[in-house]
N, C-alpha and C positions, 0 to 999 in steps of 0.2 A: 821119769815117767815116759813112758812110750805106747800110745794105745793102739789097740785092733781094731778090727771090725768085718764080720765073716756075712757078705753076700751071695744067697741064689742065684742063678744063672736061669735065662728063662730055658734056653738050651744048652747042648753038648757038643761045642764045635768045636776042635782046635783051632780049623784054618780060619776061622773071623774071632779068635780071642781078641785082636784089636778092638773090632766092631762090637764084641759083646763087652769092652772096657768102656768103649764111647759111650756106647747105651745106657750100660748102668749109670755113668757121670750124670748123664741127662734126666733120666729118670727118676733116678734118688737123689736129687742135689739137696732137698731138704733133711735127709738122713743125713748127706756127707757134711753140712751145714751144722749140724748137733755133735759129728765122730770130730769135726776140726775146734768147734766151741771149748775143748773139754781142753786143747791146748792155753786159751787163752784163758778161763773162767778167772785166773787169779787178779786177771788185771782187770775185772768187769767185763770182758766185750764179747760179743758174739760172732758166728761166722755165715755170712746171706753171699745168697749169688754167685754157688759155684759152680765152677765150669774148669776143663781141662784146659791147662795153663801152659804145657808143652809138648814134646813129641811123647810117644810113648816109646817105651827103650826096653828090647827084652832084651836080657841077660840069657837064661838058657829057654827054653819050649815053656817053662813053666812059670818062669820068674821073671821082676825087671821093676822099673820105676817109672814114675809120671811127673809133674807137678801139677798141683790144682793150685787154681788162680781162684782168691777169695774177697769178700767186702768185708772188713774187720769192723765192727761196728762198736763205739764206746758210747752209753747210753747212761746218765745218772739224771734225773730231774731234780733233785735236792741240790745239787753242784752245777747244776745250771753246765753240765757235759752233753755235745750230741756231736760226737767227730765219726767219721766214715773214711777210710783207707784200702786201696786195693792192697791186696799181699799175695805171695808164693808158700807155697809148702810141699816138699818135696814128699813123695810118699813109694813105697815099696808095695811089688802084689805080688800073688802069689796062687797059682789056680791046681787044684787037685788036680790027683790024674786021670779024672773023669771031663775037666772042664764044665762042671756043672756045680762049683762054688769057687767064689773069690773071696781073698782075704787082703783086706789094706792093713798096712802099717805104714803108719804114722814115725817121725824123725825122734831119736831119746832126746827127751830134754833132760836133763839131772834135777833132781829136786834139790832145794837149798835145808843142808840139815838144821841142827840146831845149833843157836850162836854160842860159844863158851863165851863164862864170864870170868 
């Protein structure tokens, strides 16, 4: 499993694509909180409270990676569960050659196939 997720740009800058990575983190933290959720759904928990986790690192003018620092939240009432963890997640971007859309991807995780018996 490896997921996307393709963000607008409010504008077309190259020289502040840092600034306009900052912004979108800040702005859509509850988007990027549902795009990081989809990582963990198998285990129950959700992802609250994010925010850029470390430097940002470009690779060439257009590409490069981040980590987003998250609240891993495990929630059951029936099991009498309510744990909260801060976490890392490494993530890859990726800006057209307009600089007027961003694309995150998310680390593969491999799915577990099916067990022989």
């Amino acid at each position: 499993m490896q997921e996307t997720w393709n963000f607008e740009l409010n504008q077309s800058n190259e020289s502040n694509s840092e600034k306009s990575i900052k912004e979108l983190i800040q702005s859509k933290e509850k988007d990027l909180g549902i795009f990081l959720s989809y990582y963990f759904k198998k285990e129950g928990a959700i992802a609250e409270k994010v925010s850029l986790g470390s430097e940002i690192t470009f690779l060439t003018n257009h590409t490069g990676k981040f980590k987003l620092e998250f609240d891993l939240v495990h929630f059951n009432a029936c099991l009498a569960i309510n744990e909260q963890k801060r976490d890392l997640i490494e993530i890859s971007f990726e800006f057209d050659s307009d600089f007027k859309n961003l694309k995150l991807t998310g680390p593969y995780w491999p799915e577990r196939g099916m067990d022989e018996i």
